[in-house]
C-alpha positions in Angstrom: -12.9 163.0 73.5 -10.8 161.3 70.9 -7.0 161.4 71.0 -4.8 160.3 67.8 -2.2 158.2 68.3 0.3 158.8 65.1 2.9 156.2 66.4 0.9 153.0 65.9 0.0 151.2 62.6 -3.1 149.5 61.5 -3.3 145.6 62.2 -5.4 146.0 58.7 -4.6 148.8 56.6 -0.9 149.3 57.7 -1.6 153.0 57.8 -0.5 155.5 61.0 -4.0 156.2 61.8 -5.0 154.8 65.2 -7.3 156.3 67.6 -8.3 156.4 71.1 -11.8 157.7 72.6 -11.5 158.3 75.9 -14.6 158.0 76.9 -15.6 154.5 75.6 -12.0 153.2 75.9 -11.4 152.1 72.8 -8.7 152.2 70.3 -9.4 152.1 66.3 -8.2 152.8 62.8 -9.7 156.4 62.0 -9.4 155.2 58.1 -10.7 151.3 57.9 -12.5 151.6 61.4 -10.7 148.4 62.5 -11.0 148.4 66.6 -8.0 147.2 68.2 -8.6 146.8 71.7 -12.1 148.0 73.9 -10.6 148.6 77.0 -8.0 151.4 77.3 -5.7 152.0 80.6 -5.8 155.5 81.8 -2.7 157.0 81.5 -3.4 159.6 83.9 -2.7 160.6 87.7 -3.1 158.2 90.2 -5.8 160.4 92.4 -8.7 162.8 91.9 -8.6 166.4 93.3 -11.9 168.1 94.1 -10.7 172.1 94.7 -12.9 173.3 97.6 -12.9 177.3 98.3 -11.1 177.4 101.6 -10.7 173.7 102.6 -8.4 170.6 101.8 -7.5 168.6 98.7 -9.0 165.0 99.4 -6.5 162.6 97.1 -6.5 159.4 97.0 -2.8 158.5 97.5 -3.0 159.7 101.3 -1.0 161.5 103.4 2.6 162.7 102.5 5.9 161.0 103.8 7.5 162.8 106.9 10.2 162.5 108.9 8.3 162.7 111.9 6.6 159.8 112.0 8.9 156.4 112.7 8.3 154.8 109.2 7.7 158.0 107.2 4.3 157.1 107.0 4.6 154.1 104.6 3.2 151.3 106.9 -0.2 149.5 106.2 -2.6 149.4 108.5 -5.2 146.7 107.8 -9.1 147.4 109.8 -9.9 144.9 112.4 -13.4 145.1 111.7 -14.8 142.3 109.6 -16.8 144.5 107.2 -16.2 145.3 103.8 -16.2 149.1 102.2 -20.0 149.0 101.9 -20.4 148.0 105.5 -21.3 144.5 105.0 -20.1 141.9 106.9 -17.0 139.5 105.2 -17.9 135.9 104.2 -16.2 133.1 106.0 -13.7 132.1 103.3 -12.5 136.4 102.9 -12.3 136.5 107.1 -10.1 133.9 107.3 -8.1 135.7 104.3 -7.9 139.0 105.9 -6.8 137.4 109.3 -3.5 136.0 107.3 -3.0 138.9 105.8 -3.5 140.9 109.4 -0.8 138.5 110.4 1.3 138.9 107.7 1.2 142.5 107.9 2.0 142.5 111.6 4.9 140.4 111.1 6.4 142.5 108.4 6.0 145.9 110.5 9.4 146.5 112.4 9.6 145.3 116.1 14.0 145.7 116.7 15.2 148.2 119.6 15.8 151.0 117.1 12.1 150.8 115.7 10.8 151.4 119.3 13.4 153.9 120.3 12.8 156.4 117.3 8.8 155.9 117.9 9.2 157.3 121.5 11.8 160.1 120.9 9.4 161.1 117.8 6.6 160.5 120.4 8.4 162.7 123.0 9.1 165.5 120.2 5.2 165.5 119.0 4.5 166.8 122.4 7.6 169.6 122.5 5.9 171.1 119.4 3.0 172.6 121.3 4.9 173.8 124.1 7.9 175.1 122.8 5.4 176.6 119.6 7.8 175.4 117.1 6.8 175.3 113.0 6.8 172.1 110.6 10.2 172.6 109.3 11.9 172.6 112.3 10.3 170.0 113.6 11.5 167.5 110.5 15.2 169.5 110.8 14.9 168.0 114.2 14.0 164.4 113.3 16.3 164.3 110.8 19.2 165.2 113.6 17.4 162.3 115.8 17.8 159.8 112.8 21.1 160.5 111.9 22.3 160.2 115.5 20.4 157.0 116.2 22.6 155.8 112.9 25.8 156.4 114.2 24.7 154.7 117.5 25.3 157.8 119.7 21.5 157.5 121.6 22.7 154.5 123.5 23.4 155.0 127.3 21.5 158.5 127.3 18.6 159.5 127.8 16.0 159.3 124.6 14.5 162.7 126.5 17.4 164.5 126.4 19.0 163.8 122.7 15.5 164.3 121.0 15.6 167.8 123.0 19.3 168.4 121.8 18.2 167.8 118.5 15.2 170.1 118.8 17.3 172.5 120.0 20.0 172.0 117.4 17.4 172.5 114.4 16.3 175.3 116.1 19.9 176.9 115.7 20.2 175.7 112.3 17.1 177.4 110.9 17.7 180.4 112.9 14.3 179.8 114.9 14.7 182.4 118.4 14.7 179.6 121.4 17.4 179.6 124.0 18.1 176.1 125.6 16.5 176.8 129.1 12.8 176.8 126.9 13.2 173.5 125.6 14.8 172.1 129.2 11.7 173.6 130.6 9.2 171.9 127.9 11.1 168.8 127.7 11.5 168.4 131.5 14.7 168.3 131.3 18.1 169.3 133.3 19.7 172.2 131.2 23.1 170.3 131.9 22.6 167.5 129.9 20.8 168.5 127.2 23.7 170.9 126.6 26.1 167.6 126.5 24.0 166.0 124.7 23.6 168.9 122.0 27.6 169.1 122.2 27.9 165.4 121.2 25.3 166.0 118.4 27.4 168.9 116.9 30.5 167.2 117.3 29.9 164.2 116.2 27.4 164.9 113.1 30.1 168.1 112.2 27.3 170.2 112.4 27.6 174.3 110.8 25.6 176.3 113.4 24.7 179.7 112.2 25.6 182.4 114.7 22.3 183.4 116.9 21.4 187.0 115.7 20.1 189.2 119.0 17.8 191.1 116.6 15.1 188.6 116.7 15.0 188.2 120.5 13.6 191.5 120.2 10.2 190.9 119.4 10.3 188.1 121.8 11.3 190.1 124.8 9.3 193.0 124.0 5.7 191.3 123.2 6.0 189.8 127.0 6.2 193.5 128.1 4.2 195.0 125.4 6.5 197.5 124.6 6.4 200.2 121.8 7.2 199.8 118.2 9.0 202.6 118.3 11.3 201.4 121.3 11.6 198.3 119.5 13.2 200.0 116.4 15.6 202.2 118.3 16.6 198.6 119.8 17.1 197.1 116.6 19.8 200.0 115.5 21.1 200.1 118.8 21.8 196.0 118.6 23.4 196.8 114.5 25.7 199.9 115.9 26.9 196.9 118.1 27.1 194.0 115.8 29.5 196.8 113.0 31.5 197.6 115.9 32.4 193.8 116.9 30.7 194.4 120.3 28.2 191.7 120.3 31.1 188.9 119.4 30.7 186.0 121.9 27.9 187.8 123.9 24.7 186.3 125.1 21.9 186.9 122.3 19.0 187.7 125.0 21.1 189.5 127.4 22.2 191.9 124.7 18.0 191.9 123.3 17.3 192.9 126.6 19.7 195.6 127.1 19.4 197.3 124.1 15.5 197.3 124.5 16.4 199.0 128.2 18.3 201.4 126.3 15.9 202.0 123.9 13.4 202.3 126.6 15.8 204.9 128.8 16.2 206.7 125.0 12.6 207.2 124.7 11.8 208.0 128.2 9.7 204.4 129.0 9.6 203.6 132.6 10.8 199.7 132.6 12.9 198.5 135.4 15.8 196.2 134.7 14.1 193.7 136.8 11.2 193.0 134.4 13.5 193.4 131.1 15.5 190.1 133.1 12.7 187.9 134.0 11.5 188.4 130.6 14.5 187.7 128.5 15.5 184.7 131.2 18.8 186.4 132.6 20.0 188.4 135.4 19.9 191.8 136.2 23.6 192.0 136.6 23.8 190.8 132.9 21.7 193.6 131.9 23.6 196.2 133.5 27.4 194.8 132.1 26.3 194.9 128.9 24.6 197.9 129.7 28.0 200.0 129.8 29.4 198.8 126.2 26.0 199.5 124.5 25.7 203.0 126.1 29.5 204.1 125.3 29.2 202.6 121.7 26.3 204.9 121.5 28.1 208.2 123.0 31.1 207.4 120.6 28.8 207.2 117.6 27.2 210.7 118.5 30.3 212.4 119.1 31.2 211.6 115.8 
C-alpha cells in the first residue's frame, strides 16, 4: 500500500512528490525515484486487536487503570525466573542485569504507611464485592471516597474496616444502588455503630450530596426473597408513588415503607403473607410495619373517596 505524502519536497528534484510504501517501509520521490529513507516508523496504534465472536480483546498495552487497585495498575512487575521470552535460560552477564533492575524496581515501588494502608482497605473492599453483590462502578465510586479520605488524613485512629465500609456504603447512596447499612455491617463484619460514624465523618467532611433513597427499588428486593407476584409488586409500586405525591414517605425508613406497601398490596390482592415474613425480609420490625401500615392505608381510602 503506498501512501503520498504532499508536504515533503524531493532532496533531488525539489518537487512535492514523496511517497511511502507501507509495506517495504520506504519513502521515495514518485517523479525521479530518489529513496529517501528505507525504514519507515509506524505511525499507528500501539497494540493489535484480534476480534473473537464472543471472547476478549487481547491488546498489548494491558490491563486498564482502576481505582481499585493501590497504584491504578501502573507498577512493573519484573519475573523472577531467569528465562527469557523463548524460555531459554539468561546468560550470566543479562542475570546479573535483571537482578539490578529487580532491585531497582523494588526500590522504586512505594513502601510509606499510606501505600500499605490503601492496599488493605482496597484488599478488604475486593472481598465486600462478592458478598454484598455490588457492580464495578460502585466499587471505583467507593475507592475514590477511600482515597480522598485517606488525603485529608481522616483514616487515622479508626479502623481501616470500618471507613472502607463507610465508603462502600456511601457510594452505594450516591449511585442509588438499594443496600441499607446493616448488609454491609454484616459483610464487612462490622458493628453498625461505627460504620454509621464513620460514614457521618465521610459526608461531613468530603461535603458529600447524597441523593435521597427511593423505596421503590426495595421493592424487588423484598419481594424476590418471598417470591411474590408481579402483580402485587406493581400495586406496591403505585401505592409507594400515592405516598411519595402526598409527602408521606418524607423522613421515613425506605424498607419499612417497601415492606408495608408490598403487605398492602398483598392484603389488596388477597395474598396470604404475614407481617412477620414481610419484616425478616426487609430487616425491620413488625411494629414498623404496622405504623406505617395506618398512613399508607388512609392515604389509600382518601384517594378512593375522591
Amino acid at each position: 500500500m503506498v501512501t503520498a505524502n504532499q508536504n515533503s519536497l524531493c532532496l533531488r528534484c525539489g518537487k512535492k512528490s514523496m511517497l511511502s510504501d507501507d509495506v517495504t517501509g520506504e519513502r521515495f520521490c514518485g517523479k525521479c525515484g530518489f529513496v529517501i529513507s528505507e525504514t519507515l516508523q509506524d505511525s499507528g496504534p500501539e497494540w493489535r486487536s484480534f476480534s473473537k465472536d464472543g471472547g476478549t480483546d487481547p491488546t498489548r498495552t494491558g490491563a486498564p487503570s482502576s481505582l481499585m487497585i493501590h497504584d491504578m495498575g501502573l507498577s512493573t512487575v519484573i519475573n523472577p525466573i531467569n528465562k527469557d521470552a523463548s524460555g531459554k535460560p539468561l546468560s550470566t552477564s543479562m542475570k546479573s542485569t535483571i537482578e539490578r533492575l529487580r532491585t531497582w524496581d523494588s526500590r522504586s515501588q512505594v513502601h510509606e504507611p499510606i501505600d500499605r494502608n490503601l492496599r488493605q482497605a482496597l484488599s478488604d473492599l475486593n472481598k465486600l464485592k462478592d458478598k454484598v453483590a455490588i457492580p464495578a462502578n460502585v466499587l471505583e465510586k467507593a475507592s475514590y471516597i477511600y482515597r480522598k479520605a485517606l488525603e485529608k488524613k481522616l483514616v487515622r485512629g479508626r479502623s481501616i474496616a470500618a471507613m472502607i465500609a463507610a465508603a462502600l456504603y456511601a457510594a452505594c447512596r450516591d449511585t442509588e444502588t438499594p443496600r441499607t447499612l446493616k448488609d454491609i455491617a454484616d459483610a464487612a463484619n462490622v458493628k453498625r455503630k461505627d460504620i454509621a460514624r464513620c460514614y457521618r465523618l465521610l459526608h461531613h467532611e468530603l461535603e458529600l450530596k447524597m441523593p435521597v433513597v427511593d423505596s421503590i427499588q426495595c421493592i424487588a428486593r423484598i419481594s424476590s426473597k418471598l417470591d411474590i407476584s408481579e402483580k402485587t409488586k406493581r400495586y406496591a409500586v403505585k401505592v409507594l408513588k400515592d405516598a411519595q405525591e402526598r409527602k408521606e414517605s418524607a423522613g421515613k425508613d425506605p424498607m419499612g415503607l417497601a415492606a408495608t406497601a408490598l403487605y398492602l398490596s398483598c392484603v389488596h390482592n388477597g395474598v396470604s403473607i404475614t407481617q412477620r415474613d414481610l419484616a425478616e425480609a426487609a430487616g425491620v420490625t413488625e411494629v414498623t410495619i404496622r405504623n406505617r401500615y395506618k398512613g399508607l392505608k388512609a392515604d389509600q381510602t382518601t384517594k378512593s373517596e375522591i
